[in-house]
C-alpha positions, 0 to 999 in steps of 0.5 A, a space after each residue: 479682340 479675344 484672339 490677342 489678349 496676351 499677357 503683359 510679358 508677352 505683348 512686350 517681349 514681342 516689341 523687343 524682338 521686332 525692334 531687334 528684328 527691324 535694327 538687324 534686317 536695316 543692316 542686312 541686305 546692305 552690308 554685302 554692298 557696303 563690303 564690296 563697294 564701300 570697303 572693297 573687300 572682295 567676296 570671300 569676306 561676306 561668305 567669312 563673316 557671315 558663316 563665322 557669325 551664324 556658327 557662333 549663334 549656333 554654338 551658343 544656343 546649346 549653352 544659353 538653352 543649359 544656362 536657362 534651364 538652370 537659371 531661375 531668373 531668365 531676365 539677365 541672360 536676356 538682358 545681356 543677349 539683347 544688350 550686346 547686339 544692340 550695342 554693337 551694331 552700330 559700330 558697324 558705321 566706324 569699320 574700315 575694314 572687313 576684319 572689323 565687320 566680322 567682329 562686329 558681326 560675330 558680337 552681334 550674334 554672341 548676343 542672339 546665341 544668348 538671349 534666344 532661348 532664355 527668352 523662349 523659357 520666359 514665354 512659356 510660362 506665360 502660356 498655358 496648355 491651350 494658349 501656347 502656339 498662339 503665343 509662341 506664333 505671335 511672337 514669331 509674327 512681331 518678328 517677322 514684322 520687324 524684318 519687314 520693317 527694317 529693310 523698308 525703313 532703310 530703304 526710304 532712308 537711303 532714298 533721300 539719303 542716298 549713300 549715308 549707310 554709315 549714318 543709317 549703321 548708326 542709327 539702328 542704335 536707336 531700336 535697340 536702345 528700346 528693345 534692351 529698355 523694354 525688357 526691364 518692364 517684363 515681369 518675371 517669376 523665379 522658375 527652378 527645376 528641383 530633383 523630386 526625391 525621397 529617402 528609401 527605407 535603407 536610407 540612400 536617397 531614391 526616386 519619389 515616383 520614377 527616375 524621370 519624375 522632376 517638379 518645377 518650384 514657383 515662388 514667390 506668390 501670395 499666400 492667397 488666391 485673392 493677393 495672386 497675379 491675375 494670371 494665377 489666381 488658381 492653380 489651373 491656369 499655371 503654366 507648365 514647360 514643354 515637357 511637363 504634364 499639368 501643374 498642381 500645387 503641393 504645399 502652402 507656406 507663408 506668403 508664398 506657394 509651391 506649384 509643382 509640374 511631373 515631367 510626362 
């Protein structure tokens, strides 16, 4: 079907989030019974745990938005962000206490504060003007599938497993170890933002066209259209961030080209 042919990132960065999404929500709506009747702590606890958690996750989403803005490869900032929570989730199965939630917890959302935003920065520059609130909605689509399957794959565990919420902890270890493994098979290509300036006649540097004027360098790609990613094989169809007018290519050197965004 035309309405889901998505680029290879997309298809793959969509499968990470829902086999994030499955482990996370699997853990979820259990944990404030775990913490009360398995570990006895009283209700306090969960209002700690989780308040110091989200407040973490939202701290660093202003940072991991600045880092990837800067970043010219996203990938590592992803990579670490899915990586950290899906390796500590699962120590949630050896915690005998509530202190040792929370810090399992508050990891597990350092992660998702990372990851979040240079993950969206990878998203867009697989869309294009006309595909980008159909990829965007898919993506939030495969997340919320895996919330929807998380809770019901822990549910029937819990049926004919009743009372083994530390195995089933344990093995939430298991979609995170696919979603971190089908990050590196994401292509990625090298995206810097690069000030657009000129010398003026004094000879101090000044603005080429206005103060808010930035371009956005691509490298990497062929020389020719023929050799380019089929994504790219002409300028049109590169895709610009939110906040920048339609690309247009600037100059072509060996082995590689130069698209360039004005900022609106």
């Amino acid at each position: 079907m035309a309405a889901f042919r998505f680029p290879r990132a997309v298809w793959l960065l969509g499968f990470v989030s829902l086999a994030t999404d499955a482990a996370t929500e699997a853990i979820y709506p259990i944990l404030p019974f775990f913490l009360t009747r398995v570990l006895n702590a009283g209700a306090v606890s969960l209002g700690v745990v989780e308040g110091a958690a989200e407040a973490t996750n939202s701290i660093l989403k202003i940072w991991s938005g600045r880092a990837a803005d800067r970043a010219p490869r996203k990938r590592p900032l992803v990579l670490f962000g899915y990586g950290v929570s899906s390796l500590a989730r699962p120590f949630i199965a050896f915690t005998t206490s509530w202190t040792q939630v929370f810090a399992v917890r508050v990891l597990d959302r350092v992660g998702k504060g990372v990851r979040s935003a240079p993950r969206d920065a990878m998203l867009a520059v697989w869309t294009t003007p006309t595909t980008r609130g159909k990829v965007y909605g898919f993506h939030r689509a495969m997340d919320h599938l895996g919330a929807v399957a998380g809770p019901v794959l822990a549910s029937a565990f819990l049926y004919f497993y009743p009372d083994h919420y530390r195995t089933l902890f344990a093995l939430t270890i298991i979609p995170g170890a696919i979603a971190v493994t089908l990050i590196f098979f994401v292509p990625e290509q090298e995206v810097r933002l690069k000030a657009d300036t000129t010398t003026a006649p004094d000879g101090a540097s000044a603005p080429r066209r206005i103060a808010s004027t930035s371009s956005i360098v691509v490298s990497g790609f062929s020389r020719t259209s023929s050799d380019m990613p089929r994504e790219f094989t002409t300028w049109e169809r590169f895709s610009c961030p939110t906040g920048f007018s339609t690309s247009r290519v600037r100059s072509l050197t060996t082995n590689s080209c130069r698209f360039e965004c004005m900022r609106m």
